[in-house]
C-alpha positions in Angstrom: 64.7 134.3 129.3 68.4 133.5 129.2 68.3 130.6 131.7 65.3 129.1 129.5 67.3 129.3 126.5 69.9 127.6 128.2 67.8 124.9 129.7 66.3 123.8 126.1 69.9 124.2 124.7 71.3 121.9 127.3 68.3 119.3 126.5 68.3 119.2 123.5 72.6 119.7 122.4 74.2 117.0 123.6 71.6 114.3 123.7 73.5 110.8 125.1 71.9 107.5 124.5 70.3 106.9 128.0 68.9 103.0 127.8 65.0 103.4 128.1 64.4 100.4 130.7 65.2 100.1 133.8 69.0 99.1 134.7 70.0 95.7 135.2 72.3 94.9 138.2 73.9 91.6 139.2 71.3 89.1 140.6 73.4 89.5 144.4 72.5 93.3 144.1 69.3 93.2 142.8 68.1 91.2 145.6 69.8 93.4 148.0 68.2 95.8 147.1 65.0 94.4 146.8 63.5 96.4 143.8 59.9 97.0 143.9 59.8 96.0 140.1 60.9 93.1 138.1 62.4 93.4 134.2 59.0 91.6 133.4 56.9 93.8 135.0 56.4 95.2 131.8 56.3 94.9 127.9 57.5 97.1 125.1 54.6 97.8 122.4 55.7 98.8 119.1 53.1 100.0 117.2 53.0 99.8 113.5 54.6 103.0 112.5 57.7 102.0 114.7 56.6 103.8 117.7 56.7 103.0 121.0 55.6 104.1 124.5 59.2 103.9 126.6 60.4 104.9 129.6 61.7 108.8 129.6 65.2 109.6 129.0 64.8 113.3 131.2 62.7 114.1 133.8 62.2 118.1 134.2 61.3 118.9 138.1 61.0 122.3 139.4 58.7 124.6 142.0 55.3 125.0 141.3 54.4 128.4 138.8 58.4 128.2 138.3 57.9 128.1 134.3 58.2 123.7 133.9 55.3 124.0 131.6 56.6 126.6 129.2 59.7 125.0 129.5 58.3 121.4 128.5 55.9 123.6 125.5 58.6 125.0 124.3 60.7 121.7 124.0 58.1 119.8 122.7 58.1 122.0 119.8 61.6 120.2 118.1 61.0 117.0 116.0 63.0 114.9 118.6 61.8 115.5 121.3 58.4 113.9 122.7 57.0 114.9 126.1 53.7 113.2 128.1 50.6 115.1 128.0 50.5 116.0 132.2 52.0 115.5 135.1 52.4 112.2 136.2 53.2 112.0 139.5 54.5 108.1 139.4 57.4 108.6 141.8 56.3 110.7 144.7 52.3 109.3 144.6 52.4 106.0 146.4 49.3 104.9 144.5 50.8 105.2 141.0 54.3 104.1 142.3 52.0 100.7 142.9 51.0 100.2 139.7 54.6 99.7 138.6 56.4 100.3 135.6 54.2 99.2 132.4 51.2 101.7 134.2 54.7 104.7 134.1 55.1 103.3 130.3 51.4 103.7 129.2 51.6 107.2 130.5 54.3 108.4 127.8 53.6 109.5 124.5 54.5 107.3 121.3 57.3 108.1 120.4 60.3 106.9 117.5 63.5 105.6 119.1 65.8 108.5 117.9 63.4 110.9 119.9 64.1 112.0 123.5 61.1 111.0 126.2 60.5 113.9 128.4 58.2 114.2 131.5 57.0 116.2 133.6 56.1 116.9 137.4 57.3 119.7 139.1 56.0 118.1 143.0 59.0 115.9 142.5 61.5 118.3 143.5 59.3 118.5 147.1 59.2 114.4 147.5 62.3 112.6 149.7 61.1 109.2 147.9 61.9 110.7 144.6 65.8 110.9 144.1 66.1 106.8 145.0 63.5 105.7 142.9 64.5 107.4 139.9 67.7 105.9 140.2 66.5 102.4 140.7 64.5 102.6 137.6 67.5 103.9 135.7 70.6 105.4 136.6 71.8 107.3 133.9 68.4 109.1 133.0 68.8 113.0 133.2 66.7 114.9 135.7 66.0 118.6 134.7 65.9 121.2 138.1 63.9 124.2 136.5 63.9 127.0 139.0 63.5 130.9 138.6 64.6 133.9 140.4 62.0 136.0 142.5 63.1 138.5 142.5 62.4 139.1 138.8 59.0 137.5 138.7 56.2 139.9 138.2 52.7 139.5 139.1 49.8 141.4 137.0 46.7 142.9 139.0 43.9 144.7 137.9 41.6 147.1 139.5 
């Protein structure tokens, strides 16, 4: 319960303004690097209330039954904080990974631009592909390991 606490304390205490579109590098790097994504490849929607669907400023991975839903419940509950509905899987499914950023956008909630984009996936922590893309997409976003102990997990059976 302690290293929970901690996790949504860490999240949400020290929140630093993470840009919510991909980095920009100088044009020699960029096509160096040969990015599978343009700046154009996709288009920022405000809606009329002011919100927006943006790209996430944390990413939380962790093992599967390791607790990354309760963790991403429980963080959902502040006001600043809004998290996408499911797992995504944009970075470590080639198919999704296709579709490019504006498909990654549409999948994240609406959200105001003082409020922290969070998602999801656990099978991230399990894909090599996963670290690198992140980072081309945008270095300075945070990635959240959640993992648990074992040895203290319980299983309940009945007979």
């Amino acid at each position: 319960m302690a290293i929970f606490l901690l996790g949504a304390a860490l999240l949400i205490a020290q929140p630093q303004a993470v840009p919510s579109r991909p980095a920009t590098s100088s044009k020699a790097e960029a096509s160096a690097q040969k990015e599978p994504f343009k700046k154009n490849d996709f288009k920022e929607c405000l809606s009329p209330n002011g919100t927006l669907q943006q790209l996430p400023q944390t990413v939380i991975i962790g093992v599967r039954k390791g607790g990354t839903r309760a963790l991403l419940e429980m963080l959902s509950l502040h006001p600043d904080i809004a998290a996408a509905e499911s797992e995504v899987h944009f970075f470590d499914w080639e198919e999704h990974y296709r579709n490019g950023f504006q498909w990654y956008i549409n999948q994240m909630p609406l959200s105001c631009p003082h409020q922290i984009t969070v998602e999801k996936t656990p099978a991230y922590f399990t894909c090599p592909k996963v670290p690198e893309r992140v980072y081309k997409m945008n270095k300075l976003i945070r990635l959240r390991q959640w993992l648990f102990c074992p040895k203290h997990s319980y299983t309940r059976q009945s007979y």
